[in-house]
C-alpha positions in Angstrom: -8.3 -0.8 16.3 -8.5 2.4 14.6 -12.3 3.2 13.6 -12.1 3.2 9.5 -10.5 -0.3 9.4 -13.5 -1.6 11.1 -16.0 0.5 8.6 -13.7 -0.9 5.9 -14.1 -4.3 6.9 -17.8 -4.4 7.5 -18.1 -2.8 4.4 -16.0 -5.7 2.2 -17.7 -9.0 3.5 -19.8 -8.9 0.9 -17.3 -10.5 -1.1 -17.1 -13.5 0.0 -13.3 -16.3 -0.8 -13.4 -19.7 -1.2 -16.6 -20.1 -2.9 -15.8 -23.3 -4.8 -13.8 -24.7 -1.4 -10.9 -26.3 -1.6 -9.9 -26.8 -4.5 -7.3 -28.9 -5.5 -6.4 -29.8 -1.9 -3.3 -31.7 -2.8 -1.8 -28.9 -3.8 -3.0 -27.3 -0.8 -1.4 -30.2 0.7 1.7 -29.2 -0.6 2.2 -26.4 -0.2 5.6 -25.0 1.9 7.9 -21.6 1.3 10.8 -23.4 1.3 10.2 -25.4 -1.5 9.7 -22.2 -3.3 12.8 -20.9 -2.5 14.7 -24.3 -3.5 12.9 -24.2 -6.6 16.1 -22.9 -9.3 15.1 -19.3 -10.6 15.4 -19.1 -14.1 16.0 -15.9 -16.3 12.8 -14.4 -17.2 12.6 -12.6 -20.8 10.4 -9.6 -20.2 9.1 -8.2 -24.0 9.2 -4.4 -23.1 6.5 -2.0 -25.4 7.7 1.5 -26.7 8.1 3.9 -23.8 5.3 6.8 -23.3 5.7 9.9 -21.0 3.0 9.1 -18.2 2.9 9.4 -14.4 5.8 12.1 -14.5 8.8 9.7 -16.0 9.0 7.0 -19.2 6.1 4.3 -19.0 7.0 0.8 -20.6 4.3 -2.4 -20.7 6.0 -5.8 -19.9 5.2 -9.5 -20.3 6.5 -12.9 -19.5 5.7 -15.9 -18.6 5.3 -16.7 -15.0 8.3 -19.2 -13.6 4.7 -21.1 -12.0 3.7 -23.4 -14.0 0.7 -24.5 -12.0 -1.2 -21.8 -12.7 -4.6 -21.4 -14.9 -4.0 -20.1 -18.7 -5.1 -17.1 -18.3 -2.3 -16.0 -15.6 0.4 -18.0 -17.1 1.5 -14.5 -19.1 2.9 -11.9 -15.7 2.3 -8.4 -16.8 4.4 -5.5 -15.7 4.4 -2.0 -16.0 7.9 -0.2 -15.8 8.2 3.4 -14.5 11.4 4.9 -15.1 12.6 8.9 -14.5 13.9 10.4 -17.6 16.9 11.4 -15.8 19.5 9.6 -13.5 18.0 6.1 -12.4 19.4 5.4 -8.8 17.6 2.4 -8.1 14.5 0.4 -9.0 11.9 -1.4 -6.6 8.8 -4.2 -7.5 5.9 -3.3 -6.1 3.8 -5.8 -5.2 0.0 -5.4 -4.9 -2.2 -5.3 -1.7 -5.1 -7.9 -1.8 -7.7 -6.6 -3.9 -5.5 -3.8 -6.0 -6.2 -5.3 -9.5 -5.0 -2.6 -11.8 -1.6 -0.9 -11.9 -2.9 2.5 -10.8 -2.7 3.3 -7.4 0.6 2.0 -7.1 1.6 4.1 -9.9 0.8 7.3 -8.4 2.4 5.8 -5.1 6.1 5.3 -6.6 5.8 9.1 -8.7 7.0 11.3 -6.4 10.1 8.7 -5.8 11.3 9.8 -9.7 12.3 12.9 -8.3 15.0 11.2 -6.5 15.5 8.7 -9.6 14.1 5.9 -7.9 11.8 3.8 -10.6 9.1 1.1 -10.2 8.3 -2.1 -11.5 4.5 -2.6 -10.5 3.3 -6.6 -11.0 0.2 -7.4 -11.9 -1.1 -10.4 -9.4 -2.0 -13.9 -10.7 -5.8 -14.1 -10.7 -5.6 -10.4 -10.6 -7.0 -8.0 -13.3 -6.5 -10.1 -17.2 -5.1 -12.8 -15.4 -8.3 -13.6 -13.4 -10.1 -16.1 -14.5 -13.7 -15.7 -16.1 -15.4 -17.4 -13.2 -14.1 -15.4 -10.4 -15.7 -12.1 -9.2 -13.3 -9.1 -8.4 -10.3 -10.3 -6.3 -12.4 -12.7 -4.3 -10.3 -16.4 -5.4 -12.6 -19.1 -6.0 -10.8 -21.8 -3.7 -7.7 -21.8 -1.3 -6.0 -23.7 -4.2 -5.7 -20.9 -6.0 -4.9 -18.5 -3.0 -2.2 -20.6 -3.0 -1.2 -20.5 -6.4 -1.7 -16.7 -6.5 1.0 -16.7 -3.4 3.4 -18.8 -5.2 3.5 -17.2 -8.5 3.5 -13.6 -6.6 6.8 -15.0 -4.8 8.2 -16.8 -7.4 7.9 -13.7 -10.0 8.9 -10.9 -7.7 12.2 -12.6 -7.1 12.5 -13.1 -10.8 12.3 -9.2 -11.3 14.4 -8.7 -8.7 17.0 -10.3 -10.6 15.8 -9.0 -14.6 16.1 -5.3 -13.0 19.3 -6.3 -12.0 21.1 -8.0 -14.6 19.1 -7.5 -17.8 18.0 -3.4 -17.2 20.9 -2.8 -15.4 19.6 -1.4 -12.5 22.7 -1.6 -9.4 20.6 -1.3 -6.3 16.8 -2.8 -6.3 14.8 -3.3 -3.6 11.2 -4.9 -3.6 7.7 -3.6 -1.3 4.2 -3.7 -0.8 1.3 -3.2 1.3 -0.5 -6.0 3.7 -0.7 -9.3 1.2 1.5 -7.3 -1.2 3.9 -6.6 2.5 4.3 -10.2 3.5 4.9 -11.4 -0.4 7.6 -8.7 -0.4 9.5 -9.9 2.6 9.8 -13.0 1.4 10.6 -11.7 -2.1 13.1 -10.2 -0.1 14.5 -13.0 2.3 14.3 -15.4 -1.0 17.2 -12.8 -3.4 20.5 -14.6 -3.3 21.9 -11.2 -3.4 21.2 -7.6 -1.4 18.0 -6.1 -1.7 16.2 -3.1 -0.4 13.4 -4.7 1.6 10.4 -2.4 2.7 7.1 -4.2 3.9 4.4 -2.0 4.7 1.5 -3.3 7.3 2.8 -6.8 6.4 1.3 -10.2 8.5 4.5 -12.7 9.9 1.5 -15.0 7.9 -1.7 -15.5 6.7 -3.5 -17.2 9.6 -3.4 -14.1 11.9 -5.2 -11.9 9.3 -7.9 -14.8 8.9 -8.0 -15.4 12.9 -8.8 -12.1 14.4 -9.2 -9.4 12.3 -11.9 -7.6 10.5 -11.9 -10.1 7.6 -12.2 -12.9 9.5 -15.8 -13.5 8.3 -14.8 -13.1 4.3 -14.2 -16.9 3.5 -16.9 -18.6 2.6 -16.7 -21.0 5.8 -19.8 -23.3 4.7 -18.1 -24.1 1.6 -15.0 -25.8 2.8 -16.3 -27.9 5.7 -17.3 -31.4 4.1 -20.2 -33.7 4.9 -19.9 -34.5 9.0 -17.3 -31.6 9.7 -18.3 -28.6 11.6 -17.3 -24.6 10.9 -14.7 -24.7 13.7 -13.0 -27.5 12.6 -12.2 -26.4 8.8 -11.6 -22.8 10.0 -8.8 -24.5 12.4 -7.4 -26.8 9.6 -7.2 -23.9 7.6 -5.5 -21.9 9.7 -2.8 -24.0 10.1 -1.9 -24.4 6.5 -2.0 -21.2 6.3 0.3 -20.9 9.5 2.9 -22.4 7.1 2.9 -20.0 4.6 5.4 -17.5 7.1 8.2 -15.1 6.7 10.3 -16.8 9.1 9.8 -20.2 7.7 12.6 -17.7 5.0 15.9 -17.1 6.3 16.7 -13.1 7.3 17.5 -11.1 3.7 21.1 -11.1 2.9 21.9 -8.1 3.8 19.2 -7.0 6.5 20.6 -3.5 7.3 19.1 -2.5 4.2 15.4 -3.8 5.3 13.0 -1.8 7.3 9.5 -3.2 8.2 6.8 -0.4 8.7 4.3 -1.1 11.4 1.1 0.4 11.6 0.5 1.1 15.2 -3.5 0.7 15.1 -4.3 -2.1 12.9 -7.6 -4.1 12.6 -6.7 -6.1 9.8 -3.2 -7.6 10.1 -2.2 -7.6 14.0 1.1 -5.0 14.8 2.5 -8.3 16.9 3.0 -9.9 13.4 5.4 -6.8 12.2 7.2 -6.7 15.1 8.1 -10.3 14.6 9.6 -9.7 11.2 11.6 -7.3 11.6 12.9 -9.1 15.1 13.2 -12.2 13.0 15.8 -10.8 10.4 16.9 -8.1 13.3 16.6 -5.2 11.1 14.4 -1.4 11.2 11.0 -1.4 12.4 9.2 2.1 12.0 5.8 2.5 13.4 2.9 4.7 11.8 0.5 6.0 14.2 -2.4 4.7 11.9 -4.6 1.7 11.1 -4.4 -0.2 7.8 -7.0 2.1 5.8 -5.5 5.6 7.4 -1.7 5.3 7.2 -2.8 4.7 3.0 -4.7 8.1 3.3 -2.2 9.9 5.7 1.4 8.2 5.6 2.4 7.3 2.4 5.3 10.1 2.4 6.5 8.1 5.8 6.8 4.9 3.1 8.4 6.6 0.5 11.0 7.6 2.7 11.4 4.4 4.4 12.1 3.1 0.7 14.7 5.8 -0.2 16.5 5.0 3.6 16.7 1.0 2.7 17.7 2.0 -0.7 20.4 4.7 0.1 21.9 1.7 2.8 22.6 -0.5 0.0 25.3 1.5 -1.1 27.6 -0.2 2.6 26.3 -3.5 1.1 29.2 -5.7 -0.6 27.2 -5.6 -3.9 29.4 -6.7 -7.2 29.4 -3.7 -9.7 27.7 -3.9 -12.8 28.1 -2.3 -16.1 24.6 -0.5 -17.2 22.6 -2.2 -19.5 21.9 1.1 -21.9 20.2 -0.9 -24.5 17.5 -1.8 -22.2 16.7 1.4 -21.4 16.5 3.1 -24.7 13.6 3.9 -26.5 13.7 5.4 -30.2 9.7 6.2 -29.8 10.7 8.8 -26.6 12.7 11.7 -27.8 14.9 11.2 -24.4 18.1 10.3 -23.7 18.2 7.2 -21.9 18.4 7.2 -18.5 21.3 6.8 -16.5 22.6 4.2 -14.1 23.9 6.2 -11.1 27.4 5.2 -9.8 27.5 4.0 -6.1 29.5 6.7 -4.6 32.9 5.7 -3.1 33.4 5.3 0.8 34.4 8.8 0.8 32.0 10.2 -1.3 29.0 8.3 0.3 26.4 10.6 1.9 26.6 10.3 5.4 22.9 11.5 6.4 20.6 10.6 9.2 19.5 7.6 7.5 22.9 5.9 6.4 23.6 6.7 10.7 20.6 4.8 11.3 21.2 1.0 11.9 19.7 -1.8 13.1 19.0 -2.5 16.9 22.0 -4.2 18.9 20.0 -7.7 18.6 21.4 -8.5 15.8 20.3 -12.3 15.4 17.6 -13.5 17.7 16.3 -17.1 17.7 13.4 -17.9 14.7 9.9 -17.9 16.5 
């Protein structure tokens, strides 16, 4: 474990999860990913504000309502913000958030330097997160597992939404979707649930939530006392809860459709979410898996040019996928309030014309399909 993830965690238990218990527990109860993926994805209509030059490329606000209709008024409206370069747009990827990233920031200023290769961002704004938290909750600590739940479900069930606006609405021909730890896991099964090709890029991402909750440094954030009822014991809730949380896996998801174009990125040294649980992903859907020499708080500090290139590798593989071509969406890109020209949507080159880099020669490991743990 490397040493600032254990400083880190000691530092955040004072925030403690689960404060009001349960919750509702039949929807606790209920709770399985494969429901979520049979659940029909409608076409989301994302109201886009005026465009504003910020973060080096063309900044647009965006709303609409969350396809979960469980959740709490105040998170029924998702809100997005949409980074786009002013020039050629490649390819666009939803970021998802890390637990306890509230604001839109620092994921901003992570996908910036990817303008320069005309790769833009769609950064979602977590249910229960930031103005969709609810007035009773402190920070990003979630009153009850019922709405841990919730959060995970609308996360899952909007990022796969995107996926599809950037892709039919914008216009943009090659998406992809990532996202550190919690943000990692949601992201792979963002990825596994797209009915078409994706570029899939988890970062630090548990197989599930149990293992984070089990034996890492945040073991000791829920509020344990709070969920056992009258005659039960610590041990016992902490195990029941463990197990439904056990269900809430990536390989409960089929492998993404096209998993040459997913790469999992392992951090070698992690105390929070164990490197066993990466290495299961990625031999579950048999695709990339790229260690950092780093624990979950460095490889943030020191790697995040590793990520970005793992992102522009996934992208850049999608081009081999059998993707359908699409004519751009202009309209959707145009802004009267920028004095720009709208920005492009790149061609996919031509089997001939198709880059034939180090990363398009790097493939997958000759497992190509092993058995679902």
């Amino acid at each position: 474990m490397h040493l600032l993830d254990l400083i880190f965690g000691v530092a955040i238990r004072g925030h403690r999860f689960f404060e009001d218990g349960w919750g509702d527990r039949a929807l606790c109860a209920a709770a399985d990913p494969e429901l979520l993926l049979r659940r029909r994805a409608r076409p989301i209509d994302v109201r886009l504000t005026a465009g504003k030059r910020a973060h080096g490329g063309i900044v647009r606000d965006g709303t609409f309502e969350s396809p979960e209709e469980r959740l709490p008024p105040c998170a029924c409206t998702a809100r997005v913000k949409l980074l786009l370069p002013e020039g050629e747009l490649r390819g666009v990827f939803v970021h998802l958030a890390a637990s306890g990233d509230q604001g839109f920031g620092m994921r901003l200023r992570f996908a910036e330097p990817l303008l320069a290769q005309g790769v833009g961002a769609a950064v979602l704004e977590n249910a229960y997160y930031g103005a969709r938290r609810p007035d009773a909750q402190l920070r990003h600590a979630v009153r009850s597992v019922a709405d841990m739940h919730l959060m995970a479900a609308a996360t899952f069930l909007e990022g796969r939404a995107l996926l599809r606006w950037l892709r039919d609405a914008l216009g943009a021909e090659r998406v992809g979707v990532t996202g550190y730890s919690m943000g990692g896991q949601l992201a792979a099964m963002v990825g596994a649930a797209a009915p078409f090709p994706v570029a899939v890029v988890p970062v630090a991402p548990a197989c599930s939530p149990d293992s984070v909750l089990r034996a890492g440094v945040l073991r000791h954030v829920p509020s344990w006392p709070k969920l056992a009822a009258e005659g039960e014991t610590e041990e016992s809730v902490r195990e029941s809860l463990l197990a439904m949380a056990a269900q809430f896996s990536v390989t409960c998801l089929p492998a993404p459709v096209y998993p040459e174009a997913a790469i999992v990125v392992g951090t070698a040294s992690d105390g929070f979410v164990p490197p066993s649980d990466m290495r299961r992903i990625a031999e579950h859907w048999g695709a990339e898996l790229r260690w950092l020499p780093a624990g979950h708080v460095s490889a943030i500090l020191r790697h995040q040019g590793a990520m970005r290139q793992a992102m522009l590798d996934a992208l850049e593989r999608l081009d081999a996928a059998p993707l359908p071509r699409r004519r751009p969406r202009r309209e959707a890109l145009r802004d009267d309030a920028v004095k720009t020209a709208p920005p492009a949507i790149a061609a996919r080159p031509g089997r001939r014309d198709r880059p034939r880099g180090a990363a398009l020669r790097q493939r997958r490991p000759a497992t190509r399909r092993p058995p679902r743990a």
